[in-house]
Structures are given as structure tokens and as C-alpha cells.
C-alpha positions as CSV (number, residue, x, y, z in Angstrom):
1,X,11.6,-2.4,-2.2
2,X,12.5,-3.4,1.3
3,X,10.2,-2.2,3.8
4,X,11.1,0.7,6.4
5,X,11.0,-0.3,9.9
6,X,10.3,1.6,12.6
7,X,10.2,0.5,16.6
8,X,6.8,1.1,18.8
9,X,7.6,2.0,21.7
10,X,4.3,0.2,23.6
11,X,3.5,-2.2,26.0
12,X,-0.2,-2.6,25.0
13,X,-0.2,-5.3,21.9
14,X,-3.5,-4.4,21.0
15,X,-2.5,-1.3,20.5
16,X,0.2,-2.3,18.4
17,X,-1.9,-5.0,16.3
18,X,-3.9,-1.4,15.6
19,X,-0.5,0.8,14.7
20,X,0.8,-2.4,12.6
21,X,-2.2,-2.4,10.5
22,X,-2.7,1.1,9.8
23,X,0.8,1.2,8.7
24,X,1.0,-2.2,6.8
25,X,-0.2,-0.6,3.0
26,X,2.6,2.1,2.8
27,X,5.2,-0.4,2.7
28,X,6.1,0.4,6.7
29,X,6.4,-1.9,9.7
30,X,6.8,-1.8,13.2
31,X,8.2,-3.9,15.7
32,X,7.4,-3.5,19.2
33,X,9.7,-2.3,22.1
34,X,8.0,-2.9,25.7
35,X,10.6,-0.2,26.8
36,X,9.9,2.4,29.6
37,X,8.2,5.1,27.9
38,X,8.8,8.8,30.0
39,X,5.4,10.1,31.0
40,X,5.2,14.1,31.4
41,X,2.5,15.9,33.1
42,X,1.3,18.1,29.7
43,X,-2.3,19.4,28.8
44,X,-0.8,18.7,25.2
45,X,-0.8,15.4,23.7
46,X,1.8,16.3,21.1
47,X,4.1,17.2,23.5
48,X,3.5,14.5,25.8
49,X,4.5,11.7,22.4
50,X,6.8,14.0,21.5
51,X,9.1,14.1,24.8
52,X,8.7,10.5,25.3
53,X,9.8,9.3,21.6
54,X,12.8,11.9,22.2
55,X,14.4,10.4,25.2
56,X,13.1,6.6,24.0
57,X,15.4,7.7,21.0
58,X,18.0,9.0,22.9
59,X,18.4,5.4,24.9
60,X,17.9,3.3,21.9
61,X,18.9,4.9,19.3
62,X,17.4,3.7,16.3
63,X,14.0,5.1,14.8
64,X,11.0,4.8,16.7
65,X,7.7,6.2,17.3
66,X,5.5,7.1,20.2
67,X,1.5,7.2,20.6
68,X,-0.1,9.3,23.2
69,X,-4.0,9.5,23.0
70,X,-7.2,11.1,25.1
71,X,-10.7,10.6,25.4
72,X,-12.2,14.5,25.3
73,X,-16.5,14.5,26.6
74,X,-17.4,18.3,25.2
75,X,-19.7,18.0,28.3
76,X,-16.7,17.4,31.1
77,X,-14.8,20.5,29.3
78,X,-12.3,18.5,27.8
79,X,-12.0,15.9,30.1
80,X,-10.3,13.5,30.8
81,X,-8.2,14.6,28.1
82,X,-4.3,13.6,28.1
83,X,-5.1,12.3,31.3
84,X,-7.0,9.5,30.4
85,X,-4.6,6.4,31.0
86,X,-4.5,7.5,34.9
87,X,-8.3,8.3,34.9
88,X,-9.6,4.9,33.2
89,X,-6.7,2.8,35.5
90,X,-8.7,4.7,38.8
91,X,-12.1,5.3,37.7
92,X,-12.2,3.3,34.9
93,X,-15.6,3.3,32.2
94,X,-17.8,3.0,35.6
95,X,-16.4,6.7,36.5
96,X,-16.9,7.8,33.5
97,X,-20.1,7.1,32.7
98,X,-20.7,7.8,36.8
99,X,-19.7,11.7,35.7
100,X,-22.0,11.4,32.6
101,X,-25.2,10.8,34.9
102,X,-28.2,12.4,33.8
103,X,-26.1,14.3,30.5
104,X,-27.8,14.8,27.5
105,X,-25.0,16.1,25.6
106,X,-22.7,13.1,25.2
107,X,-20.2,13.8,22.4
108,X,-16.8,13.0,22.5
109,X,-13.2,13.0,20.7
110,X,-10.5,10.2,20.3
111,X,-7.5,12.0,19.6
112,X,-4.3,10.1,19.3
113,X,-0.4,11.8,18.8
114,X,1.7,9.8,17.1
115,X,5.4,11.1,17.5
116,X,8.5,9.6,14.8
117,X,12.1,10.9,16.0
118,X,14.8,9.9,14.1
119,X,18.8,11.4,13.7
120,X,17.5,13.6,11.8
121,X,13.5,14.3,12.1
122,X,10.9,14.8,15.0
123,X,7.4,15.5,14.1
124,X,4.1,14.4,15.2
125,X,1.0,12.8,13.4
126,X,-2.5,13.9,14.7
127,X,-5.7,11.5,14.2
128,X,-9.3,12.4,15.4
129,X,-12.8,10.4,15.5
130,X,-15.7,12.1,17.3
131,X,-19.0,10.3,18.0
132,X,-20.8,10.1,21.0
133,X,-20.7,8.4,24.9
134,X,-23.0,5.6,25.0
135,X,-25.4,5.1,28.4
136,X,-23.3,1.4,29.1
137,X,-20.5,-0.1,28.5
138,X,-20.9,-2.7,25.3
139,X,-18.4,-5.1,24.0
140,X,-15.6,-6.8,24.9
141,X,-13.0,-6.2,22.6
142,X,-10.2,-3.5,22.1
143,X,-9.1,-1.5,25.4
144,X,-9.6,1.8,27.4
145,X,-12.5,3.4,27.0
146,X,-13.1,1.3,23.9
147,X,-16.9,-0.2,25.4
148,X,-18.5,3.4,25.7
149,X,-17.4,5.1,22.5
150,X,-19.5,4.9,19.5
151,X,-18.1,6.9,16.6
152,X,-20.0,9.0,13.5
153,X,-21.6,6.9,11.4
154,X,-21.2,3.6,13.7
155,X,-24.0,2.0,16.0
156,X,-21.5,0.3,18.1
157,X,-18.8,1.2,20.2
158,X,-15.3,0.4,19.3
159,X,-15.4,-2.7,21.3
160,X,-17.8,-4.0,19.4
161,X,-16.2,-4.0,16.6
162,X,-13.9,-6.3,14.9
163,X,-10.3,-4.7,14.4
164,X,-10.9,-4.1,10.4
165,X,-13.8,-2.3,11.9
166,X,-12.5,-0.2,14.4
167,X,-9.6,0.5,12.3
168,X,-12.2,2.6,9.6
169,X,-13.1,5.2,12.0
170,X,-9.9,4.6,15.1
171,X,-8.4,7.9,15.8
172,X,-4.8,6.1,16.2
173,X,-5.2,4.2,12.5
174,X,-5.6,8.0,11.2
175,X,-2.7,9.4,12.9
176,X,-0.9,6.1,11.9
177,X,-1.9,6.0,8.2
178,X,-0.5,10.2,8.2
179,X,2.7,9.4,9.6
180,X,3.0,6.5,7.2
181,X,2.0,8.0,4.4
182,X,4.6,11.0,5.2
183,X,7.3,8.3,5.8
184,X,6.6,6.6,2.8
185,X,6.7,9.5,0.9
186,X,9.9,11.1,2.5
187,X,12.2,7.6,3.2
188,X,15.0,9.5,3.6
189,X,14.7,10.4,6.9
190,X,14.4,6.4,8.3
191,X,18.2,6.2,7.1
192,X,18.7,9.8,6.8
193,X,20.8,12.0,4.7
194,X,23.4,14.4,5.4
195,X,21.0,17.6,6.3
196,X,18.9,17.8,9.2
197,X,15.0,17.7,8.8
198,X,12.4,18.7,11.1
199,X,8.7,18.6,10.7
């Protein structure tokens, strides 16, 4: 069987070597677009990857997916949240870990949004790892926030690890891996039928 394609719409290749293998075992692949991705002001991540992968459809026209994703520290009430591309491009992991000064109580949640629009679909795929903040930035692979975050079960952060590694506990592999597995499951709606679907 041929394999479905779908674009990614991302500038950030590491993020799509991540996406890419995720998706690889259902029999999916992606092919990046470094296209102009609409950013809204939203406290919801779904909604943010959502509207984005909607008008990125609407100018290309072919099926595509968007990933939006947020750091969430329990002890900064949720922040920074879907705002955490601005806050680690003007604070960066110094900030962070600046705000985090003297806290005990460092757990914290990757979640990532992956949205799939097509003629005749739109839904979104939700993936979450939770582990803790560590005390200094360690490693120097992956991206983000990637140095401080060490998830359950793991004694090093994200960019410590290798990308097989990450990829075990990575809250973008899971919400990659459910919207691939949906896809692979339901090809239809890559070429799509006559009837609308929504999910």
C-alpha cells in the first residue's frame, strides 16, 4: 500500500525529524512546508493548531497538519502555557528557571495539539508527558525548553536524550502516533469521499 502523505506545516526541522518518526510505523509520512503559520492569541492549544491548520489549508490546499505545544509548571499556575514560544524566545530556560527560584514543587506538563484539516475532516490530536523542572539546564540536544524537563520515569531531560529516546516519553510523538493511528485507520479522509467528516 502506498503511503498517505500529509504536509507539516513547521519551520523547526527538529521538530519535524520528531513528527516524521512518530508517524513513520502507521504507514504515514510527512513532508515539511516552511509556510507562514497564523498565530492566535488563545489560552487553548487546540484551538490555537486548529485555526492555524484551517487557514494553512485554505492557502495550500492539500492535507496538512499543525502542532501547537506548551510547557505547563503546576507551581506558576499553568504557566507559561500556550504561550511558551514567545516566553522561551524573551526569557528563555534562564527565566524560567529564574521564576522557579527557591520552589520545591517543580512538576510540569508537555502538552502538544496536533491539528489534521483536510476537504473534508478537522480534528485535533492531544499528547501529554509530565515529569518534573530540573534545578539547570542539561544537554544540548532537541529545542525549547527541552534542557530543563525531565519526564516520569527518565533521569535526564529531554535534551539529553537521543531522539529514539525522547521520542518514548515526547508529548508531540504521542499526539503524533494518535493522529496517525486515526489516519491509518480512517484513510478515507486523506483523499476523501463524498460525505463530510468531522472529528
Amino acid at each position: 500500500m502506498d503511503r498517505l502523505v500529509l504536509a507539516f506545516i513547521t519551520g523547526n526541522t527538529a521538530k519535524f525529524r520528531e513528527a516524521l518518526r512518530a508517524v513513520k510505523p502507521y504507514g504515514i509520512s510527512l513532508v515539511q512546508r516552511n509556510a507562514e503559520k497564523l498565530e492566535i492569541q488563545s489560552a487553548s492549544l487546540e484551538e490555537i493548531s486548529l485555526r492555524a491548520a484551517k487557514e494553512a489549508y485554505r492557502i495550500l490546499g492539500e492535507p496538512l497538519v499543525v502542532e501547537d505545544s506548551g510547557l505547563f509548571v503546576e507551581s506558576l499556575k499553568g504557566f507559561p502555557g500556550p504561550y511558551s514560544s514567545y516566553v522561551y524566545k524573551t526569557i528563555g530556560v534562564p527565566g524560567l528557571l529564574k521564576l522557579l527560584e527557591g520552589e520545591t514543587h517543580r512538576r510540569a506538563c508537555f502538552r502538544a495539539a496536533v491539528a489534521l484539516v483536510t476537504s473534508c475532516y478537522e480534528g485535533v490530536f492531544i499528547g501529554e508527558t509530565c515529569g518534573v523542572i530540573a534545578g539547570k539546564a542539561r544537554g544540548s540536544r532537541g529545542f525549547g525548553f527541552d534542557p530543563v524537563f525531565i519526564p516520569e520515569g527518565a533521569s535526564k531531560t529531554f535534551a539529553e536524550m537521543s531522539l529514539e529516546e525522547k521520542n518514548k516519553y515526547s508529548h508531540r510523538a504521542k499526539a503524533f502516533s494518535r493522529m496517525a493511528s486515526y489516519v491509518a485507520s480512517n484513510p478515507s479522509i486523506i483523499s476523501c469521499g463524498d460525505s463530510p467528516v468531522s472529528g
